[in-house]
C-alpha positions in Angstrom: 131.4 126.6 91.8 130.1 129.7 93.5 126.8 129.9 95.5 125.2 132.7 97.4 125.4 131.9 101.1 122.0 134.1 101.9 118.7 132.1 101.6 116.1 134.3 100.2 113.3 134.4 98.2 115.3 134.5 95.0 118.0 131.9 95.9 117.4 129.1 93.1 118.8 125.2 93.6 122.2 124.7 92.0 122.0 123.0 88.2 124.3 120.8 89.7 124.0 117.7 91.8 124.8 118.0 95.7 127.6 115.4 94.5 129.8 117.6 93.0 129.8 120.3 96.5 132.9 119.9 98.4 131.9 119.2 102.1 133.5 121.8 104.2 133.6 124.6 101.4 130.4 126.7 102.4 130.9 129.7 100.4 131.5 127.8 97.5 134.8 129.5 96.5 136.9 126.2 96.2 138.9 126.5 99.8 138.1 125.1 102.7 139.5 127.9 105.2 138.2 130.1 108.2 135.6 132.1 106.2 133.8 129.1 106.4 134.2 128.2 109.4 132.8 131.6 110.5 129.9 131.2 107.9 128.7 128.1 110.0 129.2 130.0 113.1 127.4 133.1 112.1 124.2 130.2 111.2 124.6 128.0 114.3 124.1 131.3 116.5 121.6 132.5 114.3 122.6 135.5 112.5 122.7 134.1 109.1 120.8 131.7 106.6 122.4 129.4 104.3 121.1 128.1 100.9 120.5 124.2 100.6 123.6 124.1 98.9 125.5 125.9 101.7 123.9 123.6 104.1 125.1 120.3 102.3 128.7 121.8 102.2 128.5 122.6 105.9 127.0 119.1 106.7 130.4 118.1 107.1 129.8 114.3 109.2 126.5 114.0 106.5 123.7 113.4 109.0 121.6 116.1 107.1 121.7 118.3 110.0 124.1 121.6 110.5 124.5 121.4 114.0 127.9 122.1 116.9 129.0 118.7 115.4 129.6 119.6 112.6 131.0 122.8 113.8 133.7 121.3 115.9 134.8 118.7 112.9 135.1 121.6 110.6 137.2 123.1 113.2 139.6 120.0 113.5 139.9 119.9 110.0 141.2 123.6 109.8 143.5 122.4 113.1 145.0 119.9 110.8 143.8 117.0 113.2 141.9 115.1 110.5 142.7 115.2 106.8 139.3 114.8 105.7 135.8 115.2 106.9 133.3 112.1 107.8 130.9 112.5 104.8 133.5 112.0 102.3 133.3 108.2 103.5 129.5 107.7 103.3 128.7 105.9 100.0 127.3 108.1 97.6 123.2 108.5 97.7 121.4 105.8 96.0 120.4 106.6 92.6 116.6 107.9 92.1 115.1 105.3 90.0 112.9 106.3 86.5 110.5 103.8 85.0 108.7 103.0 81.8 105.7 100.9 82.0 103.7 98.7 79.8 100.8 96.6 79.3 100.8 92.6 79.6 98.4 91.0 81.4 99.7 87.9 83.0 103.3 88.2 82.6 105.4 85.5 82.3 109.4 86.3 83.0 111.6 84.4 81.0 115.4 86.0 81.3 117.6 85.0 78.7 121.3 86.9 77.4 121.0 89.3 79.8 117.8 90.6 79.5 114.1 89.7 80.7 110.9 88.9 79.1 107.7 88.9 79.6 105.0 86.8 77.8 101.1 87.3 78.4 97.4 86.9 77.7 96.3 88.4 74.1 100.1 87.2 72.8 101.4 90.7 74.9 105.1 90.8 75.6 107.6 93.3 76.8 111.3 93.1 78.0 113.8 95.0 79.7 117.3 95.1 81.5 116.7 96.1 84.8 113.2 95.4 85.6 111.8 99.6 85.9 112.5 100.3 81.8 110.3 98.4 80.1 109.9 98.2 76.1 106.7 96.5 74.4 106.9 94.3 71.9 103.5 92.8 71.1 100.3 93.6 72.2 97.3 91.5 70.7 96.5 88.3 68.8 97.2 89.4 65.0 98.9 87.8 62.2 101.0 90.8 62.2 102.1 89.4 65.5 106.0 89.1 65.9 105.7 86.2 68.3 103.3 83.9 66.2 103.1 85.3 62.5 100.1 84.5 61.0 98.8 83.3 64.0 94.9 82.3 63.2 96.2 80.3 60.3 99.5 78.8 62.7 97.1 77.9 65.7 93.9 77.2 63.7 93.2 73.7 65.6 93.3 75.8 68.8 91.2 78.8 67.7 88.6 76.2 66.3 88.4 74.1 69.6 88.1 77.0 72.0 85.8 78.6 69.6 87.4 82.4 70.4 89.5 84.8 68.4 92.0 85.4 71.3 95.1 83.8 73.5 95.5 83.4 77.1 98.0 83.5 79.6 101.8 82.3 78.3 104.8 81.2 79.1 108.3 80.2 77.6 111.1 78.3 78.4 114.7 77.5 77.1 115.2 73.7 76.3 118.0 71.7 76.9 118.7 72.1 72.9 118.8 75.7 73.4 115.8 76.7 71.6 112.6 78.6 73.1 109.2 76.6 73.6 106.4 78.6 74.6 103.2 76.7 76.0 100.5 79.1 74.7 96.4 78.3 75.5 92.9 79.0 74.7 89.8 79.0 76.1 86.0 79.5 75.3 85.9 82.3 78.3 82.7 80.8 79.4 83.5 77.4 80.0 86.8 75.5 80.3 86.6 74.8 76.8 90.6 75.2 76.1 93.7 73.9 74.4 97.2 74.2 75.7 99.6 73.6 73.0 103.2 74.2 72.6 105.2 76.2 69.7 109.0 76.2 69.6 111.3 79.0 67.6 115.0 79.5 68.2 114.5 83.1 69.6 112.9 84.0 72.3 111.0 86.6 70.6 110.1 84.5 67.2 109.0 83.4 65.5 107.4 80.4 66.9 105.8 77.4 64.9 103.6 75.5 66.4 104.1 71.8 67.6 100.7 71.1 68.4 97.9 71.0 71.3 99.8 69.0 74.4 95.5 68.9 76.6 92.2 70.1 75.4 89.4 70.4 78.0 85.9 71.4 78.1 84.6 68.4 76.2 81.1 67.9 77.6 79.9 63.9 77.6 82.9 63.0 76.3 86.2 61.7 77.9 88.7 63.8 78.7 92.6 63.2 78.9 92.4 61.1 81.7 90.1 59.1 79.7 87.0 59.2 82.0 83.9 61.5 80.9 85.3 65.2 81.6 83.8 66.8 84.6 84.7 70.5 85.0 84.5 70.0 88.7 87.2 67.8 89.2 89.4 67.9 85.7 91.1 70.8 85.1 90.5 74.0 83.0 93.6 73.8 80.4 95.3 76.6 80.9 97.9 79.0 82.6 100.5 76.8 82.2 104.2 77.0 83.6 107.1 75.0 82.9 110.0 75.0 85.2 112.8 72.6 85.9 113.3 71.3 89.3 116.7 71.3 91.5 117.6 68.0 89.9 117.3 68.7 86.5 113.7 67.4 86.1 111.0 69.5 83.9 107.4 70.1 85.3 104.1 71.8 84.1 101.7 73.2 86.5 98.8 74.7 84.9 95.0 75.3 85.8 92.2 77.8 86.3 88.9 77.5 88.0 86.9 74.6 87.3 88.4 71.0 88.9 91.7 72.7 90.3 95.5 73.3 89.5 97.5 70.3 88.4 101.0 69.5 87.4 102.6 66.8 84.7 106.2 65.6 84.5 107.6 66.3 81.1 110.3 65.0 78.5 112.9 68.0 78.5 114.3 66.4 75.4 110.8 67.1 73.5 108.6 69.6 75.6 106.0 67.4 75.9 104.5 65.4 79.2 105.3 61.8 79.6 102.5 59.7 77.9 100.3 57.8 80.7 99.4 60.9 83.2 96.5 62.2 81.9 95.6 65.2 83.5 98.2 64.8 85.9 98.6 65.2 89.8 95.8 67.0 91.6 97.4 69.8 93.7 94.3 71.7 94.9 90.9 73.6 94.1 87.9 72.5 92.4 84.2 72.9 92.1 84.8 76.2 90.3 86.8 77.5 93.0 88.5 80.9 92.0 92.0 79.8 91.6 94.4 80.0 89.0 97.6 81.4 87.8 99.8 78.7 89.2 103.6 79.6 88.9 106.2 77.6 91.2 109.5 78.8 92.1 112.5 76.9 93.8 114.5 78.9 96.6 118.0 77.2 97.2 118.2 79.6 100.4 115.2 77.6 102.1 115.3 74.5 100.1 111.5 74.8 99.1 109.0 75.2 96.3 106.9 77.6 95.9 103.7 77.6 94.3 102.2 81.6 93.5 98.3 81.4 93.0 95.6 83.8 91.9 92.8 83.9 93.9 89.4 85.4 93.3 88.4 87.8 89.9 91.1 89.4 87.6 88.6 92.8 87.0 88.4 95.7 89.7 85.7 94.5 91.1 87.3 90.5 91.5 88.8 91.1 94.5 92.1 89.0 92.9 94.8 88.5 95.5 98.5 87.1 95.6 98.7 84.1 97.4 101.7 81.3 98.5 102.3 77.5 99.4 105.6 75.1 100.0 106.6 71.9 99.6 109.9 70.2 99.6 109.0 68.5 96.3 107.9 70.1 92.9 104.5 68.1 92.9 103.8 68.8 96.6 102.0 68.3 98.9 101.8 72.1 99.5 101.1 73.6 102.5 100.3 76.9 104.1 101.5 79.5 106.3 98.7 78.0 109.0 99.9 74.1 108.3 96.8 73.4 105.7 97.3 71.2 103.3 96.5 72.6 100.0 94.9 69.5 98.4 92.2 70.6 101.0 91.3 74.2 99.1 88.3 74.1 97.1 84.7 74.8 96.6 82.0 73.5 98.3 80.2 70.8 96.4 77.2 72.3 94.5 78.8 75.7 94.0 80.1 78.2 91.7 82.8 81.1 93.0 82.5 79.9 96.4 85.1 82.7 97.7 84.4 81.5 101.7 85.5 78.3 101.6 88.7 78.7 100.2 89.7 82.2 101.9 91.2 80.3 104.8 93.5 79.1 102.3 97.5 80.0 101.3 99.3 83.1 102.6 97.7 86.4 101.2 100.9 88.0 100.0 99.2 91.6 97.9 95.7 92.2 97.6 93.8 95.2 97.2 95.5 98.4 99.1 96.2 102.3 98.9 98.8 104.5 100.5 96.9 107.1 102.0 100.0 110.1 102.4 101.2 108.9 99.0 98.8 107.4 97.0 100.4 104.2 95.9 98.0 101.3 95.7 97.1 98.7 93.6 93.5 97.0 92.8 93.6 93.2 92.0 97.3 92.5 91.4 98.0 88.7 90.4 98.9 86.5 87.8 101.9 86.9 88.7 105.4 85.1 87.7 108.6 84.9 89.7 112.1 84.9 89.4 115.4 84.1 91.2 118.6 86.1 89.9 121.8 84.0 91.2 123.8 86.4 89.8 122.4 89.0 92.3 121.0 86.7 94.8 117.7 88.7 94.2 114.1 87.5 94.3 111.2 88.9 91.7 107.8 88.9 91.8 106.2 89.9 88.5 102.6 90.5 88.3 99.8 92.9 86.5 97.7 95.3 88.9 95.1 97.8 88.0 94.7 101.0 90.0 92.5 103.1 92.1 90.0 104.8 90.6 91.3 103.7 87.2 89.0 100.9 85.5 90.7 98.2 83.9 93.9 99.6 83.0 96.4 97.7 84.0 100.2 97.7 84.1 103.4 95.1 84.9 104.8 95.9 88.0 107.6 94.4 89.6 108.5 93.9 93.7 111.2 92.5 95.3 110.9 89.3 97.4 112.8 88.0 100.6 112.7 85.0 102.4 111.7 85.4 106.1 113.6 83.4 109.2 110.4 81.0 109.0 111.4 80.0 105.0 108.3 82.1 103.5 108.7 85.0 101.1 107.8 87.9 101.7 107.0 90.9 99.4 108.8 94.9 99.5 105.4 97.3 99.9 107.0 99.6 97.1 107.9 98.9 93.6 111.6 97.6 92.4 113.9 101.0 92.3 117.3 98.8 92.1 117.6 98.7 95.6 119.7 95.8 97.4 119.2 95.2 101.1 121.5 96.2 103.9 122.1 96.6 107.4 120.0 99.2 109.0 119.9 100.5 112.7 116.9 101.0 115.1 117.3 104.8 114.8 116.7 104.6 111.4 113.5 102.3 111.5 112.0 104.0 114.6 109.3 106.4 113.2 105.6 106.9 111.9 104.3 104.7 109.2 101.7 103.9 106.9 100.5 100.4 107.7 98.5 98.1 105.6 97.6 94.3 107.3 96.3 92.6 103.3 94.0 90.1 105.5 93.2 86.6 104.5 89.8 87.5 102.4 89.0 88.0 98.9 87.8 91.3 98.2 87.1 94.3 96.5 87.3 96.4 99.0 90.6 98.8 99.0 92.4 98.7 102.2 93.7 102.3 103.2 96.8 102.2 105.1 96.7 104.0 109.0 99.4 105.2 110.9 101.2 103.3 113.0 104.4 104.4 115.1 107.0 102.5 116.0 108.6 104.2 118.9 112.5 103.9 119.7 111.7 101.6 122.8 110.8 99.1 121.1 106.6 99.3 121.5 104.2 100.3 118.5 101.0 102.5 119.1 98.5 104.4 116.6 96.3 102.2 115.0 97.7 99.3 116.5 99.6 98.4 119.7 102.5 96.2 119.9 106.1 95.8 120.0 109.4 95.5 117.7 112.7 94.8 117.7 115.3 94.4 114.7 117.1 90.7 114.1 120.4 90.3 112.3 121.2 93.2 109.5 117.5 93.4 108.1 114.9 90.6 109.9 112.3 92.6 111.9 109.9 90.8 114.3 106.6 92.5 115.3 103.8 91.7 117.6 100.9 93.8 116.7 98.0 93.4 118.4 99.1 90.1 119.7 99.5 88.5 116.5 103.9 87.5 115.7 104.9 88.5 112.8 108.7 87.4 111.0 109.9 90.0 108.2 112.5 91.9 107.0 113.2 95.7 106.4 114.1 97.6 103.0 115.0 101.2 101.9 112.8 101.7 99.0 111.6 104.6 96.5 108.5 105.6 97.8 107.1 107.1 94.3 104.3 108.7 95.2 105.8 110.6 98.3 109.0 110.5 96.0 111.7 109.9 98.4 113.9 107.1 99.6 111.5 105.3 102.8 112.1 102.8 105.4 109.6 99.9 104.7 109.1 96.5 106.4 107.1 93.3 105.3 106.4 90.7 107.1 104.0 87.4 107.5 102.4 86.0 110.1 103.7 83.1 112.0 101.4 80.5 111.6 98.7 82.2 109.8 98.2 83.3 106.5 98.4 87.2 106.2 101.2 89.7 105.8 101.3 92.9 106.8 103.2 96.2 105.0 104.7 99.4 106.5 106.1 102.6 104.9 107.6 105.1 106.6 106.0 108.8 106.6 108.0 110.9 109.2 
């Protein structure tokens, strides 16, 4: 491979990949010999240009500078004192991710044989191998539906108790009989007028036949499961459900949406169906029409705790919806907070509707509303979100839908990697998954300008626009906000901005909008609800 050593206006980029240019061989001609050696001389005292290409090749110890360094390796190599030069032992450069998106709101993960799936509101599912490609496979509530043929006729009890032509959010699990049960629900829309019911196939993408409704709701002046007269304050809206089995082998639901709160109901994993006797089940929080919903629960074996995702606020552009968190050591709580609340405590006030205030103080904001400002990247009320632990990879997931700025309602899966902090809380990577895996990075590479976000505890519609922040090489941050740093361990960072601690880690991430590999930390707030994000700029 021959490349012209002159940079000039008519110098083009090699067709090939900087991978395939032999460090040390700047003219290109396939030796490494004193001609190039002079060739870096000639540039270092300034009496020649080099093309990028003839740059990488002459970047001989890889630190993406040309500089006397490498001038004097290159010379040791030619001396016969070293055999080969210092960036032929740096790991190749990460691979730039590509991604193909789709549409499913609320999505599920179920992985199964390699590959995961999502299921979602409408009957919407997708799936995909590595969490960026993404192929749909069912969109809407049809009898054409892959999932649920016939679906109207399959489901007609639930369609004519929630009086609605469409489906809310899903969710499937694999049985101990190795077949697929998906809890599927329905609701009125504007009143907790809902089945959830359960249909079982044995594949996870159908077709399912339906086992029945498993808790209707919504029945006004007449008793509910529980067997009392149903009161939408206090008994639940049925639906979001999420089956998951604990660390001992036992199977839960958790399921709920507005109106009384979000419960949970120990089931039979030999039929899918709760143990007769609970009723509604166990009360974890919310009520009086509180905006909460979307509960999903997640068991980390690195901190020993359960982790219960929520929903807060409105699912449209305008609802302000957020990502929020709880633990416990046990599947049906008590939950508590990043501040020390108790859960059981979140709720409306009595007498109200949407009463967003009173239950802001609430569970650790994880992603709300927020824009990039140098790249653009943001999202507008991400949530419903699902999670998932690979223990093959030792990776966590957070899979969610987000609409955009500036874009309506359109709305897309999105996936972010997760990491458990010092204090056992997760927290979330600011960028999308590219594939990466988390390493051991240095203060010289984390020292620089960044675009901070702080997500807040509130519930709103408002975008928050990142600033610039810097975080300087002795250890103090100024620009936006003042503080300090310091790195922990391989990856745990620990900031103090503005006199608030905060316990996270740091990630190098595809930054798609500035599109380049970024230094990006996320961390949470120790003993307060709100996480903050940085990516770096310069």
């Amino acid at each position: 491979m021959n490349f012209s050593l002159e940079a000039d206006a008519s110098s083009a980029s090699a067709p090939e990949s900087y991978n395939t240019i032999k460090y040390g061989d700047v003219d290109g001609d396939g030796q490494i010999n004193s001609i190039d050696f002079a060739h870096i001389k000639k540039y270092l005292l300034g009496y020649s240009t080099l093309t990028d290409e003839a740059l990488k090749a002459a970047d001989v110890n890889g630190d993406d500078v040309v500089d006397s360094i490498d001038y004097a390796i290159h010379k040791q190599f030619l001396l016969g004192i070293i055999s080969e030069f210092p960036a032929d032992k740096l790991p190749p450069p990460p691979v730039i991710p590509t991604f193909k998106d789709v549409t499913v709101h609320d999505p599920s993960v179920i992985k199964t044989n390699g590959t995961y799936y999502v299921i979602g509101s409408h009957l919407a599912s997708a799936k995909t191998n590595d969490l960026m490609q993404w192929q749909q496979i069912s969109s809407s509530v049809s009898n054409s539906n892959p999932l649920i043929p016939n679906v109207f006729t399959e489901l007609k009890q639930s369609f004519d108790w929630a009086q609605t032509q469409t489906m809310w959010a899903g969710d499937i699990i694999q049985l101990q009989d190795g077949k697929y049960y998906m809890y599927y629900c329905l609701c009125k829309g504007d009143s907790p007028r809902s089945t959830l019911g359960l249909a079982v196939s044995n594949s996870v993408t159908g077709p399912y036949k339906d086992v029945g409704i498993l808790l209707k709701s919504g029945m006004w002046n007449q008793p509910g499961e529980g067997g009392t007269i149903y009161d939408a304050t206090k008994d639940p809206n049925t639906v979001d459900p999420h089956t998951f089995f604990d660390k001992n082998g036992n199977l839960w639901m958790v399921y709920g949406s507005y109106s009384g709160g979000i419960f949970i109901l120990k089931m039979d994993p030999k039929t899918g169906k709760p143990y007769s006797g609970q009723g509604y089940g166990k009360k974890l929080l919310g009520g009086n029409h509180s905006r909460i919903e979307a509960p999903y629960i997640l068991y980390s074996p690195q901190s020993d705790y359960y982790y219960l995702f929520l929903s807060f606020g409105g699912l449209d552009s305008t609802g302000g919806y957020n990502i929020r968190v709880a633990r416990s050591k046990n599947p049906d709580g008590p939950y508590v907070d990043a501040a020390g609340k108790n859960m059981i405590d979140c709720r409306g006030a009595v007498g109200t509707t949407f009463d967003d205030k009173s239950i802001e103080p609430f569970g650790l904001k994880l992603m709300g509303n927020f824009k990039f400002a140098e790249s653009g990247v943001g999202y507008v009320s991400p949530g419903h979100n699902s999670a998932y632990y690979d223990e093959e990879t030792n990776k966590y997931y957070l899979i969610f839908h987000t609409r955009f700025p500036g874009q309506g309602e359109m709305h897309q899966v999105r996936v972010h990697q997760m990491f458990i902090n010092e204090d056992g809380w997760p927290v979330v990577a600011p960028h999308r998954y590219g594939g990466e895996t988390i390493t051991k990075y240095s203060a010289e590479e984390v020292s620089g300008e960044y675009a901070y976000i702080n997500h807040g505890k509130d519930i709103s519609a408002n975008i928050k626009n990142s600033v610039k922040i810097t975080l300087n090489r002795d250890g103090t941050i100024s620009g936006s906000v003042n503080g300090k740093w310091q790195l922990s361990g391989k990856n745990d960072i620990i900031l103090t901005v503005n006199g608030v601690n905060y316990a996270g880690v740091v990630l190098k991430q595809w930054d798609s909008g500035l599109n380049k590999f970024v230094i990006t930390f996320s961390a949470i707030a120790k003993n307060d609800n709100a996480s903050i994000w940085g990516s770096k700029i310069n």
